[in-house]
Residue frames relative to the residue before (quaternion, step in Angstrom):
aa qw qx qy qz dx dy dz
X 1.0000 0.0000 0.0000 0.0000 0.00 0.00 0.00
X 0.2050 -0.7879 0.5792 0.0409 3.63 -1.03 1.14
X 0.2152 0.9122 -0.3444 0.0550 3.73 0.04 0.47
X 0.2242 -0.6737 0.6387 0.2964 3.99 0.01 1.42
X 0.4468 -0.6133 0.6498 -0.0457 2.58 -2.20 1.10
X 0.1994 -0.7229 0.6088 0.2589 3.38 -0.64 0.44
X 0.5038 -0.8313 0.1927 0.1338 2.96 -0.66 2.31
X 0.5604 0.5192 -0.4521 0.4604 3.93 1.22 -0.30
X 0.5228 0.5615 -0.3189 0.5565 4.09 1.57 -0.35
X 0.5237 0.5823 -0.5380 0.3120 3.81 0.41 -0.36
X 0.6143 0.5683 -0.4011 0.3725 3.91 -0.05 -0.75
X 0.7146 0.5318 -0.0737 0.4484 3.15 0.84 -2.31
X 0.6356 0.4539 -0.3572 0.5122 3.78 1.34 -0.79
X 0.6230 0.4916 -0.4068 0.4524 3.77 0.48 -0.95
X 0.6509 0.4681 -0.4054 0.4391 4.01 0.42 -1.22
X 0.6873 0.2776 -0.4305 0.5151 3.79 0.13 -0.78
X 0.7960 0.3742 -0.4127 0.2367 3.01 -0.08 -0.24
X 0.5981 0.5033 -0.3964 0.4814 3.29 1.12 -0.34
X 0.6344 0.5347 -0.3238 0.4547 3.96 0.99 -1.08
X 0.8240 0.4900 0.0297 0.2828 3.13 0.72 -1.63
X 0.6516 0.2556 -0.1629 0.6954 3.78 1.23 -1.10
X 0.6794 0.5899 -0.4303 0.0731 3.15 -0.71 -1.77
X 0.7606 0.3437 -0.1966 0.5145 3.29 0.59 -2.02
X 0.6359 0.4212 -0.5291 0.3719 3.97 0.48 0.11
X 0.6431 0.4169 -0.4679 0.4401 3.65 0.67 -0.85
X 0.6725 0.5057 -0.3864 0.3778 3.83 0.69 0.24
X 0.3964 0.6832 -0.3107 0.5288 2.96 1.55 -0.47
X 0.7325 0.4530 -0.2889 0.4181 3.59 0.02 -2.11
X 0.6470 -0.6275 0.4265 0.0760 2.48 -1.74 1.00
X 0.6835 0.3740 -0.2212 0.5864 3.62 -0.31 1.82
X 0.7016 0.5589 -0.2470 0.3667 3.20 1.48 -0.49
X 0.3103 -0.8492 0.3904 0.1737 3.34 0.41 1.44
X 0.7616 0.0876 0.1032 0.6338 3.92 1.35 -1.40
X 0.1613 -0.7026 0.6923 -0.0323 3.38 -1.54 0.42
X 0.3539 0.8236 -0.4402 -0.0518 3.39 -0.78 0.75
X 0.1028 0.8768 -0.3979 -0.2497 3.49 0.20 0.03
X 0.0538 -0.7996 0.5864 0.1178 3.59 -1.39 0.35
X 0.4441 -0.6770 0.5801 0.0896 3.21 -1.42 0.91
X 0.1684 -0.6587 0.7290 -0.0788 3.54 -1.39 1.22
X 0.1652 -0.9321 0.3174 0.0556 3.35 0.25 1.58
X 0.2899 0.8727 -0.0396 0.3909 2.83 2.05 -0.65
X 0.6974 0.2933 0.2124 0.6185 2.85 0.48 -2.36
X 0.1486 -0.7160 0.6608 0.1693 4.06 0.81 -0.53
X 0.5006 0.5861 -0.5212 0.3663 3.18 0.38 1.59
X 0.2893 -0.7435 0.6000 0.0596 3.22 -1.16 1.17
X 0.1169 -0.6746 0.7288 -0.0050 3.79 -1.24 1.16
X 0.0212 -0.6219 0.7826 -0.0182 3.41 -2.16 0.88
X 0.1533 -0.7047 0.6921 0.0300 2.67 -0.91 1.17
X 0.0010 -0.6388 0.7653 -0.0795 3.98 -1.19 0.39
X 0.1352 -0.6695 0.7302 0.0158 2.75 -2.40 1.34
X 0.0674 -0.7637 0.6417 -0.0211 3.70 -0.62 0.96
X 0.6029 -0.6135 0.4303 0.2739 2.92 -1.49 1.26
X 0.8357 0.1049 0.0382 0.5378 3.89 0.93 -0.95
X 0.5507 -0.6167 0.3980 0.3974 3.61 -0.40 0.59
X 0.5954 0.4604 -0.4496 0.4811 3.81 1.31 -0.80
X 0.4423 0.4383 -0.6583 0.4230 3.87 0.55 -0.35
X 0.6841 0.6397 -0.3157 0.1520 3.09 -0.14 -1.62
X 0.7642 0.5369 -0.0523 0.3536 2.69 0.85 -1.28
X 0.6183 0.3660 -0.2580 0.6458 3.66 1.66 -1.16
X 0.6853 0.3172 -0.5003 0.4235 3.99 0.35 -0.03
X 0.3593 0.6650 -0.5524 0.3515 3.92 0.90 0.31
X 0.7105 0.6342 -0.0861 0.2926 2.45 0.87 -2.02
X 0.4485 0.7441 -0.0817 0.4882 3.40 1.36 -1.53
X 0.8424 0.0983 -0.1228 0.5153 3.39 0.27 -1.48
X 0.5118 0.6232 -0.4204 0.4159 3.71 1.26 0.50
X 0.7518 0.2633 -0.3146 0.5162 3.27 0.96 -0.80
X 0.6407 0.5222 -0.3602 0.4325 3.80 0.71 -0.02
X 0.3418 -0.8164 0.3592 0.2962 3.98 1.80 0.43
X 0.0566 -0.7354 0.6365 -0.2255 3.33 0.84 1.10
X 0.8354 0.1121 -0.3256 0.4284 3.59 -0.23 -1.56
X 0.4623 0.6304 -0.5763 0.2383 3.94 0.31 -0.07
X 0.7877 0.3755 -0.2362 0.4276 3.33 1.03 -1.03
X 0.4997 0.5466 -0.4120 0.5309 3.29 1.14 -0.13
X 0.6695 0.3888 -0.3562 0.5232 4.17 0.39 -1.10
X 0.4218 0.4447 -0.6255 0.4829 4.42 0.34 0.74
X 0.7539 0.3583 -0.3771 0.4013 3.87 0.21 -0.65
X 0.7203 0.4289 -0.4165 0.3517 3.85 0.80 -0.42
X 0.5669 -0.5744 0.5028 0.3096 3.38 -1.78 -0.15
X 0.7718 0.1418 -0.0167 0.6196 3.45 1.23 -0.85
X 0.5331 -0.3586 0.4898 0.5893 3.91 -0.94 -0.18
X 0.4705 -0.5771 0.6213 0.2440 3.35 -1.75 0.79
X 0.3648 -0.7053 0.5799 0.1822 3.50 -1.56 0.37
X 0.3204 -0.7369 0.5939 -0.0386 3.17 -0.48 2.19
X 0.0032 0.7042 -0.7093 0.0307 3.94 -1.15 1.09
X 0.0978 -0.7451 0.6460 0.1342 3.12 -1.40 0.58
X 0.2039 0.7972 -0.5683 -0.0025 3.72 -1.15 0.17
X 0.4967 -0.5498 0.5997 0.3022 3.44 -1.44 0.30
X 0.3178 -0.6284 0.6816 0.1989 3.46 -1.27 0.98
X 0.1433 -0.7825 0.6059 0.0065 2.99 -1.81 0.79
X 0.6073 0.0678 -0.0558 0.7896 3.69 1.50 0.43
């Protein structure tokens, strides 16, 4: 996930997310990695995650959909974040 920030919200995004998300979506079952990184500049915020199987993937989406994770998380952006998926290969 890739998401501009609305810059006086940058700080306040990283803390919840560092206090608040990260160590569960590591936690959650299937989650292999977690990372997030910041592009202060730009007041942009990146997560990266590795899941053994897209269904992991998929029920801890879920998970943070029905528990409004992203509602509270979309108050700090400017636009809908940009969500990629892919299959490592090395």
């Amino acid at each position: 996930m890739e998401a501009k920030v609305i810059p006086e919200k940058l700080d306040d995004c990283i803390k919840l997310l560092v206090e608040n998300r990260l160590e569960d979506t590591k936690a959650y079952d299937g989650c292999e990695t977690c990372y997030g990184s910041v592009d202060r500049e730009k007041s942009i915020v990146t997560i990266w995650s590795q899941w053994s199987t897209v269904e992991h993937f998929e029920k801890y989406f879920d998970w943070r959909k029905e528990r409004g994770d992203f509602s509270e998380l979309s108050s700090f952006f400017t636009e809908e974040p940009k969500m990629a998926t892919s299959e490592v290969f090395f």
